[in-house]
N, C-alpha and C positions, 0 to 999 in steps of 0.2 A: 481440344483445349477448354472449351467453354466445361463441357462435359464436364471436366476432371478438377474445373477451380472453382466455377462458377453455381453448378446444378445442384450441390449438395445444400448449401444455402437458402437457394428457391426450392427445394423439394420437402425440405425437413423444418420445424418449425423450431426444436429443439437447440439445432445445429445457428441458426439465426438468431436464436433469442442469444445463447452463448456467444458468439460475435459481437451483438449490440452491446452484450452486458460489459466485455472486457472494451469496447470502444468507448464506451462513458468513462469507465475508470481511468483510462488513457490519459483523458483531459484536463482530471484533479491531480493525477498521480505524477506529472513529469513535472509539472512545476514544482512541485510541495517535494520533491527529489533529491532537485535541483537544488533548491534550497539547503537541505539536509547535506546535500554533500559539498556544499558550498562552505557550510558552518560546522564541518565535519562528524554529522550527525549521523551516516549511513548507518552504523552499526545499534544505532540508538532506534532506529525505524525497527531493525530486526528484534529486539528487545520489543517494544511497546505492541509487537505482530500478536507476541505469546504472551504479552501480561491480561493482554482484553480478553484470553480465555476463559476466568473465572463470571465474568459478569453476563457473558452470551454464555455461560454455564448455567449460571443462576436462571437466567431467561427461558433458558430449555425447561429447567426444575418446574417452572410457577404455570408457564404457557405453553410447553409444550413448542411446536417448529412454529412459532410466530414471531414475524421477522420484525416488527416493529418491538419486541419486548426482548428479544435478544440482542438491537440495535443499542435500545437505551441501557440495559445491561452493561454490554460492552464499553459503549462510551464511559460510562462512571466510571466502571473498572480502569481505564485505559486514563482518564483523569483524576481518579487516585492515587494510580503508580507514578504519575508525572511529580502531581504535588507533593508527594513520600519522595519521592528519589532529592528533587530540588529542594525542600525544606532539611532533607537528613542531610544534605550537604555543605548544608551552613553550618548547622549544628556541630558538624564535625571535619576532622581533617581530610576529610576523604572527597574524592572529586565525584560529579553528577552521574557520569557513565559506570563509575563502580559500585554506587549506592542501587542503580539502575540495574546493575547485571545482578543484584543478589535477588531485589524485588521484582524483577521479572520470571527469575529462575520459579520463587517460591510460586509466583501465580499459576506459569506453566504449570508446575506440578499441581496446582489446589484445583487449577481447570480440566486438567486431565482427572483429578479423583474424583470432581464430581459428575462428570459425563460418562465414568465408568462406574459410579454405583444408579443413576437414573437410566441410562441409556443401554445399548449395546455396543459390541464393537464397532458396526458401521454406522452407530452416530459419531463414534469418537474419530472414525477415519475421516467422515465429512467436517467435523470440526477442522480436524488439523487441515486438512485437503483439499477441501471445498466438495462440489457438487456441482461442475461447472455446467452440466448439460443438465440439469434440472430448472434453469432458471425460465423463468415466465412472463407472462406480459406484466402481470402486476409488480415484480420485483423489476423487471425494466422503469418502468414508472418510478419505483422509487429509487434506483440509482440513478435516473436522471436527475429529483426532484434535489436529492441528496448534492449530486456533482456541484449543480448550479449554485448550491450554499457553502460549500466548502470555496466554490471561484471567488462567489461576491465576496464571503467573508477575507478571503488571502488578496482582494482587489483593495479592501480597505485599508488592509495594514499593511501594504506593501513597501510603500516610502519607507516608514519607519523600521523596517522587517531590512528594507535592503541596506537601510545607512548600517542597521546592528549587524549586518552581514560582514560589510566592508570595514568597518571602523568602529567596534565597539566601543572606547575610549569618544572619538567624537560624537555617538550615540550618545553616552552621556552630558558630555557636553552642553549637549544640545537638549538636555532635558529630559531626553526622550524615556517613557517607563518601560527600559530595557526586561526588566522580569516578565512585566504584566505580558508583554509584546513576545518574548519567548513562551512561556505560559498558552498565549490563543494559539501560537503558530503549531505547538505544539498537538493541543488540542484538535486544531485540523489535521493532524498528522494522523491520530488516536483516530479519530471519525469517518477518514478515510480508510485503513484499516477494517474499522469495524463492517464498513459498508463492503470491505474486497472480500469477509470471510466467507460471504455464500458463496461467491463465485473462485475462491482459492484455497479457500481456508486460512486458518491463523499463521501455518509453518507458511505456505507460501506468498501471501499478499503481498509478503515486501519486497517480492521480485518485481513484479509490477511498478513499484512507488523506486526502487534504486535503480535498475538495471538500464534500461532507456535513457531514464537521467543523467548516469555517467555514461553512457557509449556516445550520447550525443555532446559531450565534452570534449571526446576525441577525435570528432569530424568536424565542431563548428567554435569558433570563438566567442562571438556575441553573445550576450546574455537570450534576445528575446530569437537568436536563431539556436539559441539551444534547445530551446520551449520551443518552437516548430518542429527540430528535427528529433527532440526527443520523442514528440506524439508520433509524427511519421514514423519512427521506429517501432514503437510501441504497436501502432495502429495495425502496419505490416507483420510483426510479429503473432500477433493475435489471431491474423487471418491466416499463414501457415501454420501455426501450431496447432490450430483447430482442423486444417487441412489433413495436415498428418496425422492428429489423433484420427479422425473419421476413415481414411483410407488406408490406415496401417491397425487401425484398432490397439492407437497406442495411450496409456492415460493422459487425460484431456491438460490438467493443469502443468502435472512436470513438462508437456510436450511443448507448451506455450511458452514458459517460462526458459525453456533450453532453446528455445529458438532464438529470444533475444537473447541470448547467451551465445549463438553465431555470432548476432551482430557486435557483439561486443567484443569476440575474438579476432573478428576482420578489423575491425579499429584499432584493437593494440596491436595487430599486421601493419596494417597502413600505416600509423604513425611509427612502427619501427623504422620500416623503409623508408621514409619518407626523412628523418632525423639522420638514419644510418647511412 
């Protein structure tokens, strides 16, 4: 037993840095989710995954594989398409999520042309994909340094983040600067993202940030037990999928991510049954 769950973690350093890296994202990623699926945003994470391509593109172009310059890249990129999508939808009749599906589309694409005229093809697969067993101590360091900012910062504007949750109408109300407040939240969103691409890539970080999120809405009612039981999923997830990538030599990210994709077929099980 020990052997088969335990040993590969203490034997391989690779294999553990992989582990810690997807257990920090854990801990940004289910609340900022939660949220998302709470304000009906889910599909709006999967958008802002591929729009921050172009700017960890540009990043590549200038520096080369450095993670702090493909970070700040990203983020602009990923806080550009925000402020384009929400400003074109004032402007016009057209709602946030479909200004957002165009201006993601074109980035996809302008990210993908520049990482195929500078790079090779297995830069462009670890963009989209990540490079989950590449990750190291230093880039531990900075997704911790990273997590702990995205916490404080969604710890500050929570109140006002949960009232626009529950009651946009009484948000205003109550004064509260409903844009400015979608705007940061969203910005955490972008930033976590940017931070999942080394270890996921662009196509898949937003499993990470949705999937946990909603499977723990299916087991728990409360708000702060769904942020427990979202990380515990998450957390467990992580640890098998890596499991199985290592002992079946299966690819590290899709493996991870189909795992919490069990857990969230056993939930829509249990809550059949349980309704039925």
């Amino acid at each position: 037993m020990k052997q088969i769950f335990f040993d590969p973690f203490f034997e391989f350093d690779f294999l553990r840095h992989a582990l810690l890296a997807c257990w920090l994202l854990s801990f940004s990623s289910v609340p900022l989710g939660l949220f998302m699926s709470y304000r009906r945003l889910s599909l709006t994470g999967d958008s802002l995954s591929h729009a921050i391509l172009p700017g960890i593109a540009l990043g590549f172009w200038f520096y080369g594989l450095s993670i702090p310059a493909m970070t700040i890249g990203g983020l602009i990129a990923g806080f550009i398409i925000v402020l384009i999508s929400n400003w074109s939808s004032k402007i016009s009749l057209l709602k946030e999520d479909s200004t957002l599906a165009v201006t993601y589309l074109l980035a996809l694409a302008l990210g993908v042309f520049l990482v195929s005229i500078k790079g090779s093809p297995l830069d462009l697969f670890h963009f989209l994909f990540g490079n989950i067993l590449s990750i190291d101590s230093e880039s531990i360091l900075y997704l911790g340094l990273a997590t702990l900012l995205i916490l404080t910062l969604l710890f500050i504007i929570y109140e006002p983040l949960k009232i626009l949750t529950v009651d946009f109408e009484f948000a205003q109300f109550l004064k509260i600067k409903t844009n400015l407040i979608h705007i940061l939240f969203m910005t955490l969103v972008v930033l976590n993202l940017v931070i999942s691409f080394r270890v996921l890539g662009t196509l898949l970080s937003v499993g990470e940030l949705i999937i946990p999120a909603i499977t723990a809405r299916l087991f728990f009612q409360r708000f702060s037990s769904q942020v427990i039981g979202g990380i515990l999923i998450s957390l467990a997830s992580c640890f098998v999928g890596l499991l199985l990538s290592f002992h079946y030599n299966y690819p590290s990210g899709p493996t991870l991510i189909l795992s919490m994709g069990v857990f969230f077929v056993f939930g829509l099980f249990r809550r059949w049954i349980h309704e039925g």
